[in-house]
C-alpha positions as CSV (number, residue, x, y, z in Angstrom):
1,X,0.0,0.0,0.0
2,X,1.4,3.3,-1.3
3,X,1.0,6.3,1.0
4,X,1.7,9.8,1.2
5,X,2.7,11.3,5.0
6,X,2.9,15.5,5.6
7,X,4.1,16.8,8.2
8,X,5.8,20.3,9.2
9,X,2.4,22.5,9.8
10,X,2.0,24.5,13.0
11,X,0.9,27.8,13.9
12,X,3.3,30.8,13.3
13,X,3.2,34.2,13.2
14,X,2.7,36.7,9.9
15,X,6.2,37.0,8.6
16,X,7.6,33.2,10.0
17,X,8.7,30.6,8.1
18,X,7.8,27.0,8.0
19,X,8.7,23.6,6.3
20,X,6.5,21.2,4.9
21,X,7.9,17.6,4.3
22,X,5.8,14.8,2.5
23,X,7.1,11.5,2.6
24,X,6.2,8.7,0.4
25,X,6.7,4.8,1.3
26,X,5.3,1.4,0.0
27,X,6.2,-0.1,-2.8
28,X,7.1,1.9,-4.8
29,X,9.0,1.3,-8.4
30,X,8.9,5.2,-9.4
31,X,7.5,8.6,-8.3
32,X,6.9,11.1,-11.2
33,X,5.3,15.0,-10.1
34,X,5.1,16.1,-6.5
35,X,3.0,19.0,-5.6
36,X,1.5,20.9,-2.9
37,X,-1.9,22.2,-2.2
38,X,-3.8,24.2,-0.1
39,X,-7.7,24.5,0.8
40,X,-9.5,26.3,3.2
41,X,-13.4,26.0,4.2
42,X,-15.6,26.1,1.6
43,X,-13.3,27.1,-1.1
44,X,-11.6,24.6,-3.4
45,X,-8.5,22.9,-3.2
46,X,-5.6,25.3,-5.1
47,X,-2.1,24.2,-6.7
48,X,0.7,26.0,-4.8
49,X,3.8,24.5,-5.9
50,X,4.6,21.5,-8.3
51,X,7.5,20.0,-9.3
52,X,8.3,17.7,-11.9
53,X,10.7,14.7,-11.7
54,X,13.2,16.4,-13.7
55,X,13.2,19.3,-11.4
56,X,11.1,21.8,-13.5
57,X,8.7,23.8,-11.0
58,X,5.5,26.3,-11.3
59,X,3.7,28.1,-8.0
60,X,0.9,29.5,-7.4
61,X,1.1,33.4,-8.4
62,X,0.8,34.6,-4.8
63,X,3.5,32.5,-3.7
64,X,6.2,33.5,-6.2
65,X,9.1,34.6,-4.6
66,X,8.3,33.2,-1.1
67,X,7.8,29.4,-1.1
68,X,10.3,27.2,-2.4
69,X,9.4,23.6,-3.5
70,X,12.1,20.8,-3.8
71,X,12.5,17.1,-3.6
72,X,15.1,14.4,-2.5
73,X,14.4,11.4,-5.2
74,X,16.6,9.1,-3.2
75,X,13.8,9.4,-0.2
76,X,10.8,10.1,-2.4
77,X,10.5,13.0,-0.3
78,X,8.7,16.5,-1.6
79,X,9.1,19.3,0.5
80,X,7.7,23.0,0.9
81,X,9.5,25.9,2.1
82,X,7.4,28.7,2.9
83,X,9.0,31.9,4.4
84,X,7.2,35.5,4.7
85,X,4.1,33.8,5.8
86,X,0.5,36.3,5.5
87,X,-2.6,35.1,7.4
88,X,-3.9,34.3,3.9
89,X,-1.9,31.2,3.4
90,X,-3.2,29.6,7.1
91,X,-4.8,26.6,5.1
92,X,-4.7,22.8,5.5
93,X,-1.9,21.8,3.1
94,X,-1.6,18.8,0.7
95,X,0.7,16.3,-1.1
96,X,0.2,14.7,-4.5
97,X,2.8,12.5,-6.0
98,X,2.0,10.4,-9.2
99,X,3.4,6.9,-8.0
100,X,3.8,3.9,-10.4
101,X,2.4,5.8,-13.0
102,X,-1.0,5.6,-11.7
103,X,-2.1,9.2,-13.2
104,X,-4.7,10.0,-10.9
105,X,-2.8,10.9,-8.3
106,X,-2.0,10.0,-4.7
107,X,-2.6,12.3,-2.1
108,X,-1.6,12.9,2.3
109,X,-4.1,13.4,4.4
110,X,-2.8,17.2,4.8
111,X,-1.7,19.5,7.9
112,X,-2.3,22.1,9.1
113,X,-1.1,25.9,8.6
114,X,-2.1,28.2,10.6
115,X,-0.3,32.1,10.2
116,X,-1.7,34.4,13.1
117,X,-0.5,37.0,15.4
């Protein structure tokens, strides 16, 4: 059984920093994109940050230049550095990884963010 694991969330204050780490384990023969994503009540779950196996990344416009995704292959590990955090990105965050080429996806079950003075 193939599984996804986040963890890294907390509560910090406008301006901290935090760092997400997503761990995947099973059996696992190849992991292709990792990405990270965000939702908050009653609104829908939103890409923040992907990455590709190759390396190649895209975010999420309003976290350009403040979160920082990356991945260690060798652990099939994603992670998510976020620095300058606003109260707008407090949000239960979540991993996708396409594993054994199964194309529709496997996701954590998320943690939580939570930015607040």
């Amino acid at each position: 059984q193939v599984q996804l694991v986040e963890s890294g969330g907390g509560l910090v204050h406008p301006g901290g920093s935090l760092r997400l780490s997503c761990a995947a384990s099973g059996s696992i023969w190849r992991v292709d994109d990792m990405a990270w994503y965000r939702q908050t009540p009653g609104k829908q779950r939103e890409l923040v940050a992907a990455i590709t196996l190759g390396g190649s990344t895209n975010y999420l416009d309003s976290v350009k230049g403040r979160f920082t995704i990356s991945r260690d292959n060798a652990k099939n590990t994603v992670y998510l550095q976020m620095n300058s955090l606003k109260p707008e990105d407090t949000a239960v965050y979540y991993c996708k990884a396409i594993i054994n080429a199964r194309h529709t996806g496997t996701w954590g079950r998320g943690t939580q963010v939570t930015v607040s003075s």
